[in-house]
GUFIVEX-186566 format. One record per residue: x, y, z of N, C-alpha, C in turn. Coordinates in steps of 0.05 Angstrom, whole numbers, plus 5000, padded with zeros to 4 digits. Each point is the difference from the previous one (the first is absolute). Layout:
XYZXYZXYZ...
//
This chain:
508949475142497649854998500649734989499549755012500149824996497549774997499349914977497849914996500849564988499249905026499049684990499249914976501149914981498749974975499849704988500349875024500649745007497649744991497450165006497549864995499450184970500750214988499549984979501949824974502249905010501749914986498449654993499049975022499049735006497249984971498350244994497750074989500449904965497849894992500449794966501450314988501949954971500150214982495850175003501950234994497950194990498250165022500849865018499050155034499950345003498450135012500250355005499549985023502250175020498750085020500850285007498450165016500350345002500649955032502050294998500350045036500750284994498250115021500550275007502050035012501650254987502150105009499450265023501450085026498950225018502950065007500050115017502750085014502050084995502450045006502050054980502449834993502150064988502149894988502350105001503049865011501550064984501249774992502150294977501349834985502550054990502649945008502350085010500250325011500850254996499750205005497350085006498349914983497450074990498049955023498650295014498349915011497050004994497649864989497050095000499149955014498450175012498050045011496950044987497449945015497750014988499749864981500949785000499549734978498249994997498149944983496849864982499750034981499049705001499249794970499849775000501349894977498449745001502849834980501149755014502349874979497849734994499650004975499849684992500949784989500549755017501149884994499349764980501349934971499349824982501849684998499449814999501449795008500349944968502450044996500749884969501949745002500949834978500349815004503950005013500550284996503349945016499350205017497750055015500150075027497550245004500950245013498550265007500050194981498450074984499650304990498750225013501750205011498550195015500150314991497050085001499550234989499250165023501850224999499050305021497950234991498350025016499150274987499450155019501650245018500550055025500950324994499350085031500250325000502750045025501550235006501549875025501450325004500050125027501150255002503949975007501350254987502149925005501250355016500650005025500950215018502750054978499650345000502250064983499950375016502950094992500250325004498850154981500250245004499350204971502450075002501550034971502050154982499950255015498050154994500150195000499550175032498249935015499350105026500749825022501349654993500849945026497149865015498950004997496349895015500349734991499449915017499349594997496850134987500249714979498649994985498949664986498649994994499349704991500349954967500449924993499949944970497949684992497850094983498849715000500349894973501449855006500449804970497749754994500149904975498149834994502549724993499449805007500949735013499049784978502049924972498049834990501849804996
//
């Protein structure tokens, strides 16, 4: 996921802006799936502060029986 942050960089100190997060992610090995939420972005005076607060499924086996399975983690 690759997100422009180009016009918020431009924005006076002290700027908020929200973007929904959907879809999935990866991230080296790491695959998520079922992404949602919301990153907001804060314009401080040496750049971006960004806060996650996000849900995101991660395909995994069972230990024990072998069955694909989802694991849902919480994304902050």
């Amino acid at each position: 996921m690759k997100i422009n942050v180009l016009t918020e960089l431009r924005q006076p100190f002290g700027s908020v802006s929200t973007l929904d997060l959907t879809g999935g992610l990866t991230v080296d090995d790491l695959q998520i799936e079922a992404l949602e939420g919301a990153a907001q972005l804060i314009r401080t005076n040496r750049g971006l502060l960004v806060r996650v607060d996000a849900t995101g499924a991660i395909p995994e086996t069972c230990a024990r029986c072998l069955n694909s399975t989802q694991a849902v983690v919480p994304i902050h």
